[in-house]
C-alpha positions in Angstrom: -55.8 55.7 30.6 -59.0 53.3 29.9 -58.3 49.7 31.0 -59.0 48.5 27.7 -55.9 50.3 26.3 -54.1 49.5 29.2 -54.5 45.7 28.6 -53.9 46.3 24.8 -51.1 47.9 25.1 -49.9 44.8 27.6 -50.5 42.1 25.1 -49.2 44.2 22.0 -45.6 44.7 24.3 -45.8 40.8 25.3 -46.0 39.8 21.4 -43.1 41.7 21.0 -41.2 40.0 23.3 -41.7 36.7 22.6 -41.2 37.6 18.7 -37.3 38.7 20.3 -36.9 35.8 22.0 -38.0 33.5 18.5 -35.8 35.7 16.8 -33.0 35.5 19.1 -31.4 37.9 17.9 -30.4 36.2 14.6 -28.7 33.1 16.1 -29.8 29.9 15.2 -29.6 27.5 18.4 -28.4 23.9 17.7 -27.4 20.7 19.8 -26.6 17.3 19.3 -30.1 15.6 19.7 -31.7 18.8 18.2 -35.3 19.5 15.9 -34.9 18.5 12.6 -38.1 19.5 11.5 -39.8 22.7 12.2 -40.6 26.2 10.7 -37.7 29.2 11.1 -38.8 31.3 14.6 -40.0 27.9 15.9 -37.1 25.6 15.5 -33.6 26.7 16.3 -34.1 29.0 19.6 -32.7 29.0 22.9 -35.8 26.8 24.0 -35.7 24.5 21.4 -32.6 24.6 19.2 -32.4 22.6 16.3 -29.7 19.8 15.0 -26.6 21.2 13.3 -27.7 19.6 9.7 -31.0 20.7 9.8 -29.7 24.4 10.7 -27.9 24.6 8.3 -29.8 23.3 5.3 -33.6 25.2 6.6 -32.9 27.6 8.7 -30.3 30.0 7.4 -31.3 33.0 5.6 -29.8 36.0 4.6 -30.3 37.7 7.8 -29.7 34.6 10.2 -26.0 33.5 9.2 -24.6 32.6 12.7 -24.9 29.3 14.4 -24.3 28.7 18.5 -23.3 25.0 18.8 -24.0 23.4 22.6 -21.1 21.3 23.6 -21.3 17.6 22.8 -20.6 15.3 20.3 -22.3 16.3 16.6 -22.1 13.0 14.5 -23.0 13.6 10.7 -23.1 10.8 7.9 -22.7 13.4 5.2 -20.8 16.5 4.8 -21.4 19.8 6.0 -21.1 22.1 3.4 -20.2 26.0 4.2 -22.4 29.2 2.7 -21.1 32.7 2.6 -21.7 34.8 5.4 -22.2 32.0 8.3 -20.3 31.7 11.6 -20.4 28.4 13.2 -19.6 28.8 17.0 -19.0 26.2 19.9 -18.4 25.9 23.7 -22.2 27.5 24.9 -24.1 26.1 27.7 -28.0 25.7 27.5 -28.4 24.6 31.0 -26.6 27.7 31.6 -28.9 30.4 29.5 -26.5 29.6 26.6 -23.5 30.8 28.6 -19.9 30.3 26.7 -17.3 28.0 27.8 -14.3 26.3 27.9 -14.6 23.4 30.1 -16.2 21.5 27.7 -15.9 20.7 23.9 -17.8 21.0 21.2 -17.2 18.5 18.7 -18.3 16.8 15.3 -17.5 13.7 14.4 -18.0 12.9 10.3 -18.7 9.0 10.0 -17.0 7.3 6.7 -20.4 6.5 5.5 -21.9 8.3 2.3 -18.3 9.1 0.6 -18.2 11.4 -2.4 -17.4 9.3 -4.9 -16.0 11.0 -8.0 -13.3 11.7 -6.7 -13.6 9.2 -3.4 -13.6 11.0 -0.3 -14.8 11.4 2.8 -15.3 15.1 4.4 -16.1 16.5 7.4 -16.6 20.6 6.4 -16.3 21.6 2.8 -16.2 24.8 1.0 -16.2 25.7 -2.7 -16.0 29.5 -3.7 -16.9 30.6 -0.1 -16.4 33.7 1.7 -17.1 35.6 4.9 -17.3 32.2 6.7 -15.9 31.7 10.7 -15.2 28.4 12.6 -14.8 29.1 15.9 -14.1 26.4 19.1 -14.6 23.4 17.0 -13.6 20.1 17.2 -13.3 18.0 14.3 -12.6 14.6 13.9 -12.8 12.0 10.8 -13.7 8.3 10.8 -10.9 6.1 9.7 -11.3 5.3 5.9 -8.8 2.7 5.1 -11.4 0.0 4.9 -13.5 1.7 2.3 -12.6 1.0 -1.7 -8.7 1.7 -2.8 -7.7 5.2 -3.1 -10.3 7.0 -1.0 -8.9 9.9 0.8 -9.6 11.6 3.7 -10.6 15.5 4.8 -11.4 17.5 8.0 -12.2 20.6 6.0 -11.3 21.2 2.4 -11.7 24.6 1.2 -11.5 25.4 -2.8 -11.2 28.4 -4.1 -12.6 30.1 -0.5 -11.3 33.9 0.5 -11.7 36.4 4.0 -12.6 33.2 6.1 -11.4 33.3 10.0 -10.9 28.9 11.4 -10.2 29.6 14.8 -9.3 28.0 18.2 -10.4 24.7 16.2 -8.6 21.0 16.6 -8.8 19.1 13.0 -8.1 15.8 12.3 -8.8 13.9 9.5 -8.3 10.0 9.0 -5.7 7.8 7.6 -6.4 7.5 4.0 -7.3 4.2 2.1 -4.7 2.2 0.2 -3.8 3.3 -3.5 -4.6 1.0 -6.4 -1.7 -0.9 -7.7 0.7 0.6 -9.9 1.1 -0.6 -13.5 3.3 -3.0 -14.6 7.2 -1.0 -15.5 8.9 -2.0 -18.5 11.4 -4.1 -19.3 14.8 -4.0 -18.5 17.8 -3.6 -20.3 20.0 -6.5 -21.3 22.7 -7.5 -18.8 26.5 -6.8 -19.6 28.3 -9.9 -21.1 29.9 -12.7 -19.1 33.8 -12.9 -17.9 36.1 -14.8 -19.9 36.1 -18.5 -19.1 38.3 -20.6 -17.2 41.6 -22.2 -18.9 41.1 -26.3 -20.2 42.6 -28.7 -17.9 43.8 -32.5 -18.9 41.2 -34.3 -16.4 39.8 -36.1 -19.5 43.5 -37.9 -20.8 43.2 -41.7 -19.5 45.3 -44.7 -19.8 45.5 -47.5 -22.3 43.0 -50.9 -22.2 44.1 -53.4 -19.6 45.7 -56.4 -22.0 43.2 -59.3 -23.3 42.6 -62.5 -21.6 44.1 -65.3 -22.7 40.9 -66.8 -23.1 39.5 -67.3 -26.3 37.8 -69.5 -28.6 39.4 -68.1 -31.7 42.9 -69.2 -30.6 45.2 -72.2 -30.0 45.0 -73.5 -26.6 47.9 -73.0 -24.9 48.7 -69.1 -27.0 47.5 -66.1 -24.9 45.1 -63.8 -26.7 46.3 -60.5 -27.7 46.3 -57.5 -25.1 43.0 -54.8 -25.6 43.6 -51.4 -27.6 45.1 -48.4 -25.7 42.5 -45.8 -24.5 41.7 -42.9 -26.4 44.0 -39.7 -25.3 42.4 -36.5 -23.7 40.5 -34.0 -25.4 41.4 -30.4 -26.0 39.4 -28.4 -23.2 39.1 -24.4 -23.9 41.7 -22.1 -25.5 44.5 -19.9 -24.2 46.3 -23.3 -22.7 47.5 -26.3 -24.4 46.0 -29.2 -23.2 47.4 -32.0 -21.3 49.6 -29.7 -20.0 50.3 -30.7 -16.0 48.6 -28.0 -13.3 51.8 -27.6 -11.9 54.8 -27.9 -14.9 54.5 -31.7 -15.1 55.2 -33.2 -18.4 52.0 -32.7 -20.9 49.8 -35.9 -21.3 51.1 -38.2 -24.5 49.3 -37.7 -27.7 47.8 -40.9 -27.8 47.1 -43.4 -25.0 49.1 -45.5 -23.2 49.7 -49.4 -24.2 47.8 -52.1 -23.4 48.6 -53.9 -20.7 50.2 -57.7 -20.8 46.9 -60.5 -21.5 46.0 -62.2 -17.8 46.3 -66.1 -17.6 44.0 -68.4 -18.8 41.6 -69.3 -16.2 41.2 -72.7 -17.6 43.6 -75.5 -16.7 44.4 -76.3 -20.2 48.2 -75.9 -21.1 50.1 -73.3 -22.7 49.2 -71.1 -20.2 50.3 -67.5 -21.1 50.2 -63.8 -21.5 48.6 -62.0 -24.7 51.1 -59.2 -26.2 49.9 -55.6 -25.5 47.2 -53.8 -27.1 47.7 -51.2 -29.4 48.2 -47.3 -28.4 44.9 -45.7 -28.7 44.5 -42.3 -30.4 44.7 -38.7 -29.1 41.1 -37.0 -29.8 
């Protein structure tokens, strides 16, 4: 064989094999501080994988639908959003020649910034109307939302609508969601039942007649006490059901009009004819 051949031959084989290795057999190679720029067979090998956002928004195609994830922490700001077909695998080793494992994790962790925002939400894997899809040795974790606006909720992966899809030996955990908004105001209640009877009327208002007058005055004799003061007035009739005036315990009921005026008290003067005023007069019930 001429030597010419011979070293065409060579080269042609040599092509070849680095075209395999590019291709990698229709993996897409990814790690956490991966290329996020580059053209498809250039970016996303075993030599020089690619980040996990940048694989999956350039590099797919319909004949390279599988991604091998390095272990490490994966942090995205926005959602990663499923295609039909693709396999998204962790636990490989590139120190290792991309050997799999369990020692370590794979994980991704979806920050609470960029939300979706009708409705609010944060997501770490979404899917609408997807199918043929695997998640495989994944570990997913959500940023805590609660401090973002009212009502925001919070997803590891939410799948709509999605069919024949395989999410295994995975750990998922989204966040607490963020408070609801506040409720509107209820209606008014009904109106309360009516009050108990009242209590029975008691006599505490009946009072005695005026003390008498003094016998001091200027509009009579010396010496001739001044008439006594009027009676009080009698008690008034408190409530129904119980006649008033009536004693609390069977006593005699209260007089209907007030008792008499008591006797005048002495002059205070020295003048003579000292005496007492007659009584007053009985006052009248009310």
């Amino acid at each position: 064989m001429p030597r010419t051949l011979l070293i065409l031959i060579l080269a042609s084989l040599l092509g070849l094999a680095q075209g395999v290795q590019a291709q990698q057999c229709n993996y897409i190679y990814v790690t956490p501080n991966g290329a996020n720029s580059g053209q498809p067979g250039q970016v996303g090998t075993r030599t020089n994988p690619a980040s996990l956002a940048f694989a999956i928004s350039d590099l797919l195609s319909p004949s390279t639908q599988q991604i091998f994830m390095a272990v490490g922490v994966y942090t995205l700001d926005t959602t990663l959003n499923l295609v039909d077909g693709l396999t998204v695998e962790g636990g490989f080793l590139p120190n290792e020649a991309w050997a799999k494992t369990n020692r370590f994790a794979t994980i991704i962790y979806r920050t609470a910034t960029n939300p979706d925002t009708a409705p609010a939400r944060v997501v770490g894997i979404s899917g609408d109307g997807v199918q043929d899809f695997r998640i495989q040795d994944i570990r997913l974790f959500v940023e805590d939302v609660r401090p973002l606006a009212n009502s925001t909720s919070a997803y590891g992966i939410r799948l709509n609508n999605c069919s024949n899809y395989v999410i295994n030996r995975c750990f998922i955990r989204g966040s607490n969601a963020a408070n609801g908004d506040r409720g509107v105001a209820g209606r008014d209640g009904r109106n309360g039942a009516d009050g108990g009877a009242g209590g029975n009327g008691d006599c505490s208002t009946c009072r005695p007649g005026g003390d008498g007058g003094d016998t001091w005055s200027a509009t009579v004799p010396a010496g001739q006490g001044a008439a006594g003061g009027d009676g009080g007035d009698g008690g008034d009739y408190n409530g129904s059901g119980f006649t008033c005036c009536v004693g609390i315990f069977g006593s005699n009921p209260c007089p209907d009009v007030g008792e008499d005026g008591e006797d005048g008290a002495n002059n205070p003067c020295t003048a003579t004819g000292i005496g007492n005023g007659e009584g007053g007069r009985r006052g009248q019930k009310n």
